[in-house]
C-alpha positions as CSV (number, residue, x, y, z in Angstrom):
1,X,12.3,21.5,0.7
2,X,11.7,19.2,-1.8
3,X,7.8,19.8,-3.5
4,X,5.5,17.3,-5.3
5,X,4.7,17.9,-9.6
6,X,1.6,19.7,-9.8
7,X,-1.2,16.7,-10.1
8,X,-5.0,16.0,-10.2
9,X,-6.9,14.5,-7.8
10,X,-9.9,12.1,-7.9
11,X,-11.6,11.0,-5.8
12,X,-14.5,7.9,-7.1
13,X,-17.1,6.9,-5.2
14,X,-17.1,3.4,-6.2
15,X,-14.6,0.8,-7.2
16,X,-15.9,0.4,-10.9
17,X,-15.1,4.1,-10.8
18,X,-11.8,3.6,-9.5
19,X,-10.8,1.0,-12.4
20,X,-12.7,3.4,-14.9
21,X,-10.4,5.5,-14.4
22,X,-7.3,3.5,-13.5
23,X,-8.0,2.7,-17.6
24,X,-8.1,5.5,-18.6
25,X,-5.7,7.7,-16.7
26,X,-3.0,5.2,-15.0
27,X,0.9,5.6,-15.1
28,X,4.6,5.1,-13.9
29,X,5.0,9.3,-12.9
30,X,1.4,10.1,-12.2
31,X,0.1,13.5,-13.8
32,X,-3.2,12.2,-11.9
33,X,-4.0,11.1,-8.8
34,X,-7.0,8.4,-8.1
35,X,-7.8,8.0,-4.1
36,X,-9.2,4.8,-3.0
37,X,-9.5,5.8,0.9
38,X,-13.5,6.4,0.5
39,X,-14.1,3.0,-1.1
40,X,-16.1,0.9,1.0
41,X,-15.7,-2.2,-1.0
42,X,-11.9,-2.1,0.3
43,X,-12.6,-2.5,3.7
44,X,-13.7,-4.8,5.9
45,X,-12.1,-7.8,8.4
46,X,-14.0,-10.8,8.3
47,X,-13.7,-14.8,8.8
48,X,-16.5,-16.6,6.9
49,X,-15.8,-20.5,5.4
50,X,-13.4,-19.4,2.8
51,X,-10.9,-18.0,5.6
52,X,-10.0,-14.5,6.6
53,X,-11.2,-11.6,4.3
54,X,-9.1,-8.5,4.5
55,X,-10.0,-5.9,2.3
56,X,-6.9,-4.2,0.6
57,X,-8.3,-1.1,2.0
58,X,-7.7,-1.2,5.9
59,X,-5.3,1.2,7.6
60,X,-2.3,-1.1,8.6
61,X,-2.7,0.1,12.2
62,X,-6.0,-1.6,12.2
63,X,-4.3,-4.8,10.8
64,X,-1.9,-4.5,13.4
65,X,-4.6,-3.9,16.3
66,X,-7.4,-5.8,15.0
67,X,-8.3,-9.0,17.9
68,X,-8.7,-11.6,14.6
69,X,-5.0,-11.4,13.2
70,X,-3.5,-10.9,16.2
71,X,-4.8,-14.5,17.4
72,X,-4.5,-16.0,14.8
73,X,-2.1,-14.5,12.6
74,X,1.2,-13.1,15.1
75,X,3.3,-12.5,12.3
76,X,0.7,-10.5,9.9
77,X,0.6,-8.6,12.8
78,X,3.8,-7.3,13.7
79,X,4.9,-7.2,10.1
80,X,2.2,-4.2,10.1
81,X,3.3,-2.6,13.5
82,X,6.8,-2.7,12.1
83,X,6.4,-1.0,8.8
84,X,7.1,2.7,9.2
85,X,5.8,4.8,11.6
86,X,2.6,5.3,13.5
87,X,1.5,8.4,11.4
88,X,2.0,6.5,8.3
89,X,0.9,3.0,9.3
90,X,-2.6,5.3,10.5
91,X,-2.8,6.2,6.7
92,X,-0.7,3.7,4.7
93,X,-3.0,0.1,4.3
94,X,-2.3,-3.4,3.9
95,X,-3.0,-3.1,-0.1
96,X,-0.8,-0.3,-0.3
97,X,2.0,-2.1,1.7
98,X,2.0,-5.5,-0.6
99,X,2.0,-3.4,-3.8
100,X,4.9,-1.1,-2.4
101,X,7.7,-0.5,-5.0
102,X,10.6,-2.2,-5.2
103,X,13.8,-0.4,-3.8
104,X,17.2,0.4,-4.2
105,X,19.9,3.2,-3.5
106,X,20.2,4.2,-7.0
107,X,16.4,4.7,-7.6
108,X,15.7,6.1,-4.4
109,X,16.9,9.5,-4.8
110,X,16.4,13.1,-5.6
111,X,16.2,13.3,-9.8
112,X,19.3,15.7,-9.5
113,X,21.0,12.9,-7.4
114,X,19.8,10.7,-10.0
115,X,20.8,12.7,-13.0
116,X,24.4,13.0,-11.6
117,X,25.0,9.9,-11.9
118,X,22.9,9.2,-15.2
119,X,20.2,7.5,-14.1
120,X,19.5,3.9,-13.9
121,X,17.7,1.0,-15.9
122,X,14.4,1.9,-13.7
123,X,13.8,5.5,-14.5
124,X,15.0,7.2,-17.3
125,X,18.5,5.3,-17.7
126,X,19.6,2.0,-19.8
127,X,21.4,0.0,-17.3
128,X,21.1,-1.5,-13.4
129,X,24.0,0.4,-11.8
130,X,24.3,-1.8,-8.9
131,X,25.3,-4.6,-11.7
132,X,26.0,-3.0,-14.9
133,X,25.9,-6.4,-17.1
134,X,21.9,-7.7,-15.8
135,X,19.4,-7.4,-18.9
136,X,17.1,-6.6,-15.6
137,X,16.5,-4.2,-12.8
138,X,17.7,-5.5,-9.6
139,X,15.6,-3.3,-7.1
140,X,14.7,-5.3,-4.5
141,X,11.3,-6.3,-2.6
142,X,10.5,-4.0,0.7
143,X,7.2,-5.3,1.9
144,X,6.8,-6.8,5.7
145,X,3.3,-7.8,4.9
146,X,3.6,-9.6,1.6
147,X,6.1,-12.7,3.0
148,X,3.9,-13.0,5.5
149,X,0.5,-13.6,3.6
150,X,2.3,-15.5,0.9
151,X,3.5,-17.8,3.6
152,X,0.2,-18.0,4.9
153,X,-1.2,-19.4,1.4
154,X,-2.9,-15.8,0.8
155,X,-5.3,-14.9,-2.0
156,X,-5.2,-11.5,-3.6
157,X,-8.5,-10.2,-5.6
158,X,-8.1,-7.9,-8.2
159,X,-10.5,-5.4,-10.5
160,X,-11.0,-3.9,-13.3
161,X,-13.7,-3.3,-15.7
162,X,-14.2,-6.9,-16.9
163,X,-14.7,-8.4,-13.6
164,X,-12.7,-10.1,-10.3
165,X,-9.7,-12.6,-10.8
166,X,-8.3,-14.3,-7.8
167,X,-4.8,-15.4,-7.8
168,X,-2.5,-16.9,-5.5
169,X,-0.3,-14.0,-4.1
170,X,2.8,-15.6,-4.6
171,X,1.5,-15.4,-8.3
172,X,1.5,-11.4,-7.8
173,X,5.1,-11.0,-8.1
174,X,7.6,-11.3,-10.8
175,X,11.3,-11.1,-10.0
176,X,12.2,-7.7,-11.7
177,X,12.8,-4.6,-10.0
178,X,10.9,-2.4,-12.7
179,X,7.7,-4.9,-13.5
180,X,6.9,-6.5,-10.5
181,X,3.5,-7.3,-10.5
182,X,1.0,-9.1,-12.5
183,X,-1.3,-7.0,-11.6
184,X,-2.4,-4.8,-14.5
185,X,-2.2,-1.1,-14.7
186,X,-6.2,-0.6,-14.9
187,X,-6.3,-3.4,-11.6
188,X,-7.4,-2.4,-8.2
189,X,-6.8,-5.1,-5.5
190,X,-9.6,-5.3,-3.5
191,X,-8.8,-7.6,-0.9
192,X,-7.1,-11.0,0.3
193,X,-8.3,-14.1,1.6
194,X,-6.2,-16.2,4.1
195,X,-7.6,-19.9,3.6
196,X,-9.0,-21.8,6.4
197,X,-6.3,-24.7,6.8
198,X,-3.7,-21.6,8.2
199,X,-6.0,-21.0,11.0
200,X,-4.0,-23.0,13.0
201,X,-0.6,-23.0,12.1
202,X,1.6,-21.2,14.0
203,X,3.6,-18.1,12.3
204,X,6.3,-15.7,13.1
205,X,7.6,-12.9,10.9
206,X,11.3,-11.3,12.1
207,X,13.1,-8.0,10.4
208,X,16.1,-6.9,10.0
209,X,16.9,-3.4,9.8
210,X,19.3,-0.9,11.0
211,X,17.1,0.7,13.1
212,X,14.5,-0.6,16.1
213,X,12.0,1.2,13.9
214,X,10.9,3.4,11.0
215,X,13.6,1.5,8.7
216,X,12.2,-0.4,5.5
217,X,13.4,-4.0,5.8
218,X,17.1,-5.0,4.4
219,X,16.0,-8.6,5.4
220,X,12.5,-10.2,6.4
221,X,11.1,-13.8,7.1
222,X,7.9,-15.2,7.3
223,X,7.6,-18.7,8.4
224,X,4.7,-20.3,8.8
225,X,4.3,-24.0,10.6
226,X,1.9,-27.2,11.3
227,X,2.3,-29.9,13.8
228,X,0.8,-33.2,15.1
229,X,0.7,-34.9,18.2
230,X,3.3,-36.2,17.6
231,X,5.4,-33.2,17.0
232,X,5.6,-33.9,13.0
233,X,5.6,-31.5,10.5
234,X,2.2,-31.4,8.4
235,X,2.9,-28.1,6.6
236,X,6.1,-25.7,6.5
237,X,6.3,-22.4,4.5
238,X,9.6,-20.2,4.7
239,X,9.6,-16.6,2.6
240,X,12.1,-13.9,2.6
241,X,12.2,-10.6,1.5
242,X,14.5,-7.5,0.6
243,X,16.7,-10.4,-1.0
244,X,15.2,-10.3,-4.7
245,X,12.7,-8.5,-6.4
246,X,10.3,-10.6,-5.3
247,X,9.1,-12.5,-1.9
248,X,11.7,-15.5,-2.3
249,X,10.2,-18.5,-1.2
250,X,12.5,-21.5,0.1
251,X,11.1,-24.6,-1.2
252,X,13.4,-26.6,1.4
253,X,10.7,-25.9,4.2
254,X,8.3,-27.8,2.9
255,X,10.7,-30.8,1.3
256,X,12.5,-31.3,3.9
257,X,10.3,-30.7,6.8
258,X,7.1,-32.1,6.1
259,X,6.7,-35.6,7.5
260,X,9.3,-35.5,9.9
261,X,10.3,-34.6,13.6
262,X,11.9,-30.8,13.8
263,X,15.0,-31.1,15.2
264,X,17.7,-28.8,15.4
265,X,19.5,-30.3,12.9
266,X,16.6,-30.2,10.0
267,X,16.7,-26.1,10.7
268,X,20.3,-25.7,10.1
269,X,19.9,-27.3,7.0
270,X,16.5,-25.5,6.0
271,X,18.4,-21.9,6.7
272,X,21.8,-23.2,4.6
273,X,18.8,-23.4,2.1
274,X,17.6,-20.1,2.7
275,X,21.0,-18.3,2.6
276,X,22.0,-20.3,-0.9
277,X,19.2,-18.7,-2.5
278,X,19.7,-15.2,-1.3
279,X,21.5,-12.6,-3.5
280,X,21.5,-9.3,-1.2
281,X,23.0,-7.1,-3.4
282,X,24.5,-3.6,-3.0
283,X,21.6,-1.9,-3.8
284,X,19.7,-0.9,0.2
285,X,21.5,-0.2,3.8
286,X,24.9,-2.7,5.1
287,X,26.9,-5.1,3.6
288,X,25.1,-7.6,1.4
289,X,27.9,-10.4,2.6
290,X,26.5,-9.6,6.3
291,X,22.5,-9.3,4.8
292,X,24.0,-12.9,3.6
293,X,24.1,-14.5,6.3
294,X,21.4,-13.6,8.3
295,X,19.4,-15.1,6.1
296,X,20.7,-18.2,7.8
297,X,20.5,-16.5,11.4
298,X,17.1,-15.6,11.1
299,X,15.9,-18.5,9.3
300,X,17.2,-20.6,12.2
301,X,15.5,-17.9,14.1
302,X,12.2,-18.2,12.8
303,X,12.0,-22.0,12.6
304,X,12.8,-22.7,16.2
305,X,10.1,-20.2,17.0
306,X,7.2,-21.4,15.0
307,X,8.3,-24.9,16.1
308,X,9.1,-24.1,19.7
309,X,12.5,-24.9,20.0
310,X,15.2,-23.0,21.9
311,X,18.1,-22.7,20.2
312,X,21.6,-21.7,22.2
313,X,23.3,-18.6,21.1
314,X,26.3,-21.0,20.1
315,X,23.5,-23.0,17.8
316,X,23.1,-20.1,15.5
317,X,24.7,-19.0,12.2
């Protein structure tokens, strides 16, 4: 059996606490321990004329059960139902999930596994063994819930002991396995804000994985989707993840979609977009030529969903 370092636990009973002592005691292999679970500040699903408030807080069964998202937001949703299992969705939350390490099968072994093989550019070693000649760490994006929101125009709020700053969460990430977020180390996110105008667009989230559950993504999209009466495109948002170190989002959805009629045709070439800019590497589970392509498949997917067209097994990949 493999046993956690000896550590120390805190437990604040508010959030300047927290970032207090975040400050003062935060880093990469924790000696302490600072527990957010009792912070009421964190919690809380509400609409109100900025959008949706979730705080950061919530469980992400309750994201995936709550009667708000699940009307409105489908794909926020599942992307919580599918993450893990039901013990650990009952204590894992939404914050915990969109700030989730990156991954890869180097980094996430046993240290004598590790050592073996002399470490890696991420912890304790000098170079990214999955590709030997990057100046960065290549350890890719796991998160269900973060493509989601970032194709839903989400807003994270963050804390420390100087105040709140809201940032787009697309502007969360950098692409780099080993600094990922902008979030600083003496940061809490409190909460995120879906805005208004994605009330009613229509949004779908599909994962890839080896397994019908428990598996961590090896390939996720969000796509998000806006209609008139006409059946034109007024808004179109595509993100991937498990493909970079980041949520990848495909700037073809929106410049090639908006304005126009979906047809069948327009998705094809919006998912050749989506697999171009996909680099599956061979750093998590199957064949990165295979996690490849169905970035196309489930781009084409995800599309014809949001934009309720059937596509004919022959019509895909």
């Amino acid at each position: 059996m493999l046993r956690l370092p000896e550590f120390n636990y805190y437990q604040p009973r508010s959030l300047k606490q927290a970032t207090k002592a975040l400050a003062d005691l935060g880093q990469f292999t924790p000696r302490h321990l600072i527990s957010l679970r009792a912070l009421r500040e964190l919690k809380g699903i509400r609409q109100n004329q900025e959008g949706l408030w979730i705080g950061a807080g919530e469980s992400l069964t309750t994201i995936s059960n709550h009667r708000l998202i699940a009307n409105h937001f489908p794909a926020l949703a599942h992307a919580a139902e599918s993450v893990s299992t039901p013990q650990l969705r009952n204590m894992g939350t939404i914050g915990g999930n969109i700030l989730v390490d990156t991954r890869c099968n180097y980094y996430d072994q046993t240290f004598f596994w590790r050592q073996a093989v002399g470490f890696c550019m991420k912890k304790d070693g000098d170079i990214c063994l999955v590709a030997p000649g990057s100046a960065k760490c290549l350890a890719i994006a796991s998160s269900d819930t973060s493509p989601v929101l970032v194709s839903l125009g989400a807003e994270a709020i963050l804390v420390n002991n100087q105040g709140e700053r809201r940032i787009k969460l697309e502007d969360l990430y950098r692409d780099d396995g080993i600094d990922y977020s902008t979030k600083a180390k003496d940061e809490v996110l409190k909460g995120l804000f879906i805005p208004p105008e994605s009330l009613g667009r229509r949004n779908v989230y599909l994962k890839l994985r080896r397994r019908g559950s428990f598996d961590f993504p090896i390939l996720g999209v969000a796509a998000t989707m806006e209609a008139d009466e006409r059946g034109e495109c007024r808004h179109a948002s595509i993100v991937l993840t498990a493909v970079a170190s980041a949520p990848k989002i495909v700037p073809e959805a929106s410049t090639l979609l908006q304005g126009k009629k979906v047809t069948k045709e327009l998705i094809d070439t919006v998912a050749d977009a989506a697999a171009k800019i996909s680099h599956p590497l061979d750093n998590t589970d199957m064949d990165y030529w295979y996690r490849k392509r169905m970035a196309k498949v489930y781009t084409q997917r995800a599309l014809a969903q949001v934009a309720g067209i059937e596509l004919a097994a022959r019509q895909i990949g």
